[in-house]
N, C-alpha and C positions, 0 to 999 in steps of 0.2 A: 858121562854127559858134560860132565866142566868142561874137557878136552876138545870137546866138538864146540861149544860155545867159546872157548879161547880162541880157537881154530876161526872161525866166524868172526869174531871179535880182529884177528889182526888181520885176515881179507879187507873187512871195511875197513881198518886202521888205515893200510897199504892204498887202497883200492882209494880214500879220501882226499889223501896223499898225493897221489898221483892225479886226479883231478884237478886238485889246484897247481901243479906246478907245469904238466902240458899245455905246449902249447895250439894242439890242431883240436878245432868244434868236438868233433864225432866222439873224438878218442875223450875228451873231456866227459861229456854227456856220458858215456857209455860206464868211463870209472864212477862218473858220482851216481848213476844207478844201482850199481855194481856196491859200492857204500852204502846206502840207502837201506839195499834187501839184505844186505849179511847184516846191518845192523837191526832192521826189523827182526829178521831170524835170530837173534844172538840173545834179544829181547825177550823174545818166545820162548823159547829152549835152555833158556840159561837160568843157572838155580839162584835161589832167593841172593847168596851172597856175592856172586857175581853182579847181579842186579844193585843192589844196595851199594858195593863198591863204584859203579857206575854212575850211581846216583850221588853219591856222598864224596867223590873225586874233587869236581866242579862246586861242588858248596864250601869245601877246605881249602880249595885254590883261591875263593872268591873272599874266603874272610881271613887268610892271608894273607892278599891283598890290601885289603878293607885297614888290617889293625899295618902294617905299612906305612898307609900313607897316611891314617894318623899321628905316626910317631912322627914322621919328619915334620920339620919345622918351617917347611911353608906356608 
């Protein structure tokens, strides 16, 4: 089951990807769809540690940031 949600996981990785850097409407709309449902799915089907990495990603990048730009001296 992790395999099918990793699987799922870099479709929308790719699929997100490719949304923002095309240039033509359709093809746009269709990849961020296309992101949208593998990550819905990825959500669903994917076990507790997957999930938690998912969620705990974006909280470590943000307080790695955070203790950054308090160190420098502006």
């Amino acid at each position: 089951m992790l395999v099918i949600s990793l699987i799922t996981l870099a479709i929308a990785s790719v699929s997100a990807f490719l949304s923002i850097s095309l240039k033509e409407d359709v093809v746009k709309v269709s990849m961020g769809c296309v992101a949208v449902l593998s990550s819905l799915l990825t959500l669903i089907f994917a076990p507790w540690v997957l999930k938690l990495s998912i969620v705990a990603i974006p909280l470590v990048i943000d307080r790695v940031n955070r203790l950054t730009t308090e160190e420098s001296p502006h």
